[in-house]
C-alpha positions in Angstrom: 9.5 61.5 184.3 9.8 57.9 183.9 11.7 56.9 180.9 12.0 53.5 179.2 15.1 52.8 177.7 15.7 50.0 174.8 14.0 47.4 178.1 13.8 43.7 177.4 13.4 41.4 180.0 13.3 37.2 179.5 11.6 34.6 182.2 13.7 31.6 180.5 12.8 31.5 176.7 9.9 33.6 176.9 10.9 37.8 175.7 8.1 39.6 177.4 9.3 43.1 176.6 11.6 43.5 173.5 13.7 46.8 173.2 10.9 49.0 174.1 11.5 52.3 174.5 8.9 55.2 175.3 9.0 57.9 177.9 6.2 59.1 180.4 5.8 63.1 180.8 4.8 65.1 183.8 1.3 67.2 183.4 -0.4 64.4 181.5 -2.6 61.0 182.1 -0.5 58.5 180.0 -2.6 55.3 179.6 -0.4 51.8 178.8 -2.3 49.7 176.3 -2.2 46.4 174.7 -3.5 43.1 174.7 -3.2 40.5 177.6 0.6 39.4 177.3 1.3 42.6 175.7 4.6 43.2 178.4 2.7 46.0 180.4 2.7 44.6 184.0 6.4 43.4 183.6 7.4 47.0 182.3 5.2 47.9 185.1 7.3 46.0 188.0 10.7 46.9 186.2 10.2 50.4 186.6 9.3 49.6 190.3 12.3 47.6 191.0 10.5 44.2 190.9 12.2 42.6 188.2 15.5 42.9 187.1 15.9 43.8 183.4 17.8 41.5 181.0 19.2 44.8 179.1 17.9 48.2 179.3 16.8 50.5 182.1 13.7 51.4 183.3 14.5 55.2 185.2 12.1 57.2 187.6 13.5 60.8 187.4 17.1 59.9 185.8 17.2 57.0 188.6 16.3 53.2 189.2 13.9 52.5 191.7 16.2 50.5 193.8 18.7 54.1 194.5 15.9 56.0 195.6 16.5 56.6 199.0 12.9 57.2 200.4 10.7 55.4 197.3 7.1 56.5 198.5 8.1 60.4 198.3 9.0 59.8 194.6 6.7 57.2 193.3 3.2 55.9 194.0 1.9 52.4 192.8 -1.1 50.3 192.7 0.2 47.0 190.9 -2.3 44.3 192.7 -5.2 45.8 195.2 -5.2 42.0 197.3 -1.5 42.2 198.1 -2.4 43.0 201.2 -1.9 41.5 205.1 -5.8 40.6 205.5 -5.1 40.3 209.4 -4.0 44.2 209.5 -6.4 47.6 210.1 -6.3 49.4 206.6 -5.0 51.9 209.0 -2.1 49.8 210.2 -1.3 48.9 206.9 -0.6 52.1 205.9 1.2 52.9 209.2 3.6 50.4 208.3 4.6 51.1 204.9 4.5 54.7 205.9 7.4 54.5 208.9 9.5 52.6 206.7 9.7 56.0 204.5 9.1 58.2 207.6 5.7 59.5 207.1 4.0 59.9 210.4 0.3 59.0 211.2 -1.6 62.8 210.3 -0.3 61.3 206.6 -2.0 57.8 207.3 -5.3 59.7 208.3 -5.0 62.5 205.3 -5.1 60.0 202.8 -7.4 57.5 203.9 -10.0 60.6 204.3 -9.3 61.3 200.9 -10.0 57.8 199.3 -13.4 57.7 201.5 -12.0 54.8 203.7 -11.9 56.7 207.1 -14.6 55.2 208.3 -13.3 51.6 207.9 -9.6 52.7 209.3 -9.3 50.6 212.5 -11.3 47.5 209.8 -9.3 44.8 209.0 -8.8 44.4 205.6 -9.6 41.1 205.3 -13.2 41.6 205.4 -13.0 44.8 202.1 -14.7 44.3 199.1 -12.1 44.3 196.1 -13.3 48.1 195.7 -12.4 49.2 199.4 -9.1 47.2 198.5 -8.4 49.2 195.4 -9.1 52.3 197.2 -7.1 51.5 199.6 -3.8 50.7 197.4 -4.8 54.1 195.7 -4.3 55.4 199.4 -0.6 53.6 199.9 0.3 55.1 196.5 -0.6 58.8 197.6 0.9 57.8 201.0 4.1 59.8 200.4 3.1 62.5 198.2 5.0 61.6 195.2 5.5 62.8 191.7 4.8 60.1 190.1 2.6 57.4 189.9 1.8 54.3 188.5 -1.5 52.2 188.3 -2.5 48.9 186.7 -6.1 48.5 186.2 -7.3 50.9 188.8 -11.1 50.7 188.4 -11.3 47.2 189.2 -14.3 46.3 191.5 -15.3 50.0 191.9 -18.8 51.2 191.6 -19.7 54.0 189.4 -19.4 57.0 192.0 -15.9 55.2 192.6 -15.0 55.2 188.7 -15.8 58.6 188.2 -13.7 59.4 191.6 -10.5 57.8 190.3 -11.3 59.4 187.1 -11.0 63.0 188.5 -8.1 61.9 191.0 -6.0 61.1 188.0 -6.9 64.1 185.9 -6.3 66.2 189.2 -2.6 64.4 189.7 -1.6 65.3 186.1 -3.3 69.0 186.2 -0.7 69.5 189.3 2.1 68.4 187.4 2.8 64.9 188.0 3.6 62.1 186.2 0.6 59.4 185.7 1.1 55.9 183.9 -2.2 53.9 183.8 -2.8 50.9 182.7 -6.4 49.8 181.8 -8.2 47.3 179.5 -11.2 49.6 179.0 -11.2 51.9 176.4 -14.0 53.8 176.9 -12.3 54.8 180.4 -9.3 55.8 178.9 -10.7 58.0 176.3 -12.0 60.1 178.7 -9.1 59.5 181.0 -5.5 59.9 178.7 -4.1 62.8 177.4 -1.4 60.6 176.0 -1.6 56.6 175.1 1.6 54.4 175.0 0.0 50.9 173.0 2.7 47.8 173.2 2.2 44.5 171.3 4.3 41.1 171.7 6.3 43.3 174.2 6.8 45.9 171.4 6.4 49.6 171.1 3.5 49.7 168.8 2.8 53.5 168.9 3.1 56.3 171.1 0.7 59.5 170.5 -1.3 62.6 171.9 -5.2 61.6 172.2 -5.4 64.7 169.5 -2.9 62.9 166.8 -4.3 59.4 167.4 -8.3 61.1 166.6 -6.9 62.9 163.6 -4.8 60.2 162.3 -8.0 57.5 162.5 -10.6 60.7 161.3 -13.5 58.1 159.4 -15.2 61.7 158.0 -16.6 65.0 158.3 -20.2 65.9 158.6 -21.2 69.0 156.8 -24.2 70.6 157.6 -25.2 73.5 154.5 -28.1 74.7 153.2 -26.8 74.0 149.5 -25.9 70.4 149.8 -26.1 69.4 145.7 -23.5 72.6 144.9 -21.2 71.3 147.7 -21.3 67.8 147.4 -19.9 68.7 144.0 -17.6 70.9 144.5 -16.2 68.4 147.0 -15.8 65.9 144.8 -14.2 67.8 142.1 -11.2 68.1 144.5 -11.4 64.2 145.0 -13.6 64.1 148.4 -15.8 61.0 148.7 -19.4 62.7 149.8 -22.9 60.9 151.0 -25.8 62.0 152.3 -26.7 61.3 155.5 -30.7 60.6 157.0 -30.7 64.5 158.8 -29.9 65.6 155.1 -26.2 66.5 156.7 -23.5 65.4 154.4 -20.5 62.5 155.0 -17.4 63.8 153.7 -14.0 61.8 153.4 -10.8 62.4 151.9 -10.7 65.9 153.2 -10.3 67.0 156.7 -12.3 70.1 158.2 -10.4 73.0 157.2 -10.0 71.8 153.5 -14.1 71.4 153.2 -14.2 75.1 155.0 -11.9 76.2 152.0 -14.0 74.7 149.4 -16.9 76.0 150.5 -15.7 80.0 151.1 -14.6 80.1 147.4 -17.4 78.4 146.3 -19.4 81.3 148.4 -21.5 78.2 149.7 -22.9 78.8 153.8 -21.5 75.7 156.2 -23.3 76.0 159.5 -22.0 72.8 161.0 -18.3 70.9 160.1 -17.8 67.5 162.9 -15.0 65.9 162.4 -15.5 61.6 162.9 -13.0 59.6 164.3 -12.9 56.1 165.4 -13.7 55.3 168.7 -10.5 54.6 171.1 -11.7 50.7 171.2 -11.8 50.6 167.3 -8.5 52.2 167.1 -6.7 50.5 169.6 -8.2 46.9 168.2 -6.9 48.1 164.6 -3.5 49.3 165.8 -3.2 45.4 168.1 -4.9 43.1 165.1 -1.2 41.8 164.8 -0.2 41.6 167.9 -3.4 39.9 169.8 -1.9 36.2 171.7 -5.4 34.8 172.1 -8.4 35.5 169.9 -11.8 34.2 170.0 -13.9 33.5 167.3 -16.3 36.7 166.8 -19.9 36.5 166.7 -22.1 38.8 165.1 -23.9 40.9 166.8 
């Protein structure tokens, strides 16, 4: 578990993170939202022992990253895919990182077969395309077989077979038990991605909820397919529902959730052969709960 305790950290006068507190579960993707200056990437290299928090803690299994006497057995990180020694092998590179934690070379070789980079092993990396780099940081963080991991924009530079691959390796982390914090800017990615989402503003906790609770609690509608849509429609509205028909004849209901218009319609004795709940997308709710909290805003254009 990585836990997030009351964490500020200052560079002078500037607060980037300001008493936020939130804590990462094991068995789930947890993707870390909010705007650009939000605090993620500083939360993200205070939990990995890169900066030193002003007050707080920032814990990886009860511990701080710096007491953690082999690091790569407990936590995994891709923080910046080019920090990388362009003059080295990508198999060297891992070699090196992987003796200082005592992982031996049948490691090296089992992971770079697993991010597809086997073939490129004795490359240098100098000459990857930012998507061979990114799978090859995905390889140092898997280098040690942690529990945990942690990634900041992951998908950067890869293709579409590559999306999907990091997709499924993060789903697959979490469905063996371990701990995944992600950080993305693309919603869409995340919706299919998250179980869980952690959104920060201004360095802030700004929520922390279950994919599930953050569909039902920004639910637009309901769309109610019956073959007695008049005799709904007002039975709906007697118990305060707003109701419109839609183009497919279907009708829009809001006010009520699904089991409510399911209820109405039984003691009515009306049939319902369709109930859909409508939720906002992940983008639209993620740009309502960040309208406050967004540094640098362009002018919008209509479409």
């Amino acid at each position: 578990m990585i836990e997030i305790r009351e964490l500020t950290k200052r560079y002078g006068d500037t607060l980037a993170v300001d008493g936020l507190s939130f804590h990462v579960r094991p068995g789930c993707v947890t993707g870390f939202l909010g705007p650009n200056g939000a605090g993620k990437s500083t939360t993200m290299r205070t939990i990995l022992g890169l900066d030193a928090p002003t007050s707080g803690a920032a814990l990886v299994n009860g511990k701080r990253y710096a007491d953690i006497t082999r690091p790569m057995t407990e936590v995994g990180s891709l923080l910046d895919a080019g920090a990388v020694h362009g003059g080295r092998s990508a198999f060297n590179h891992l070699y090196c990182l992987a003796r200082s934690n005592g992982i031996g070379k049948t490691r090296v070789r089992a992971v770079l077969e697993r991010v597809g980079l086997s073939g490129v092993a004795n490359k240098r990396v100098g000459g990857f395309s930012l998507g061979m780099k990114q799978r090859l940081g995905i390889a140092t963080a898997l280098l040690g077989d942690p529990g945990t991991f942690l990634f900041d924009e992951p998908i950067n530079g890869l293709d579409p077979e590559g999306i999907r691959w990091i997709r499924d390796l993060m789903r697959s982390l979490s469905v063996e038990g371990r701990t995944v914090l992600v950080s993305s800017h693309l919603m869409s990615e995340m919706a299919v991605t998250a179980d869980h989402i952690v959104v920060i503003g201004r360095g802030k906790l700004i929520t922390e909820a279950s994919i599930a609770d953050l569909n039902a609690r920004f639910q637009r509608d309901v769309l109610v397919r019956t073959p007695h849509g008049p005799e709904l429609a007002h039975a709906l509205e007697a118990k305060g529902a707003t109701v419109q028909r839609e183009p497919d004849g279907r009708l829009a209901v809001g006010g009520l959730d699904a089991e409510a218009i399911g209820g109405i319609a039984l003691a009515a004795r009306l049939a319902v052969h369709e109930l859909t709940p409508r939720s906002d997308t992940l983008e639209d709710a993620y740009l309502k709960l960040t309208n406050d909290s967004t540094e640098y805003r362009a002018e919008r254009v209509a479409p």
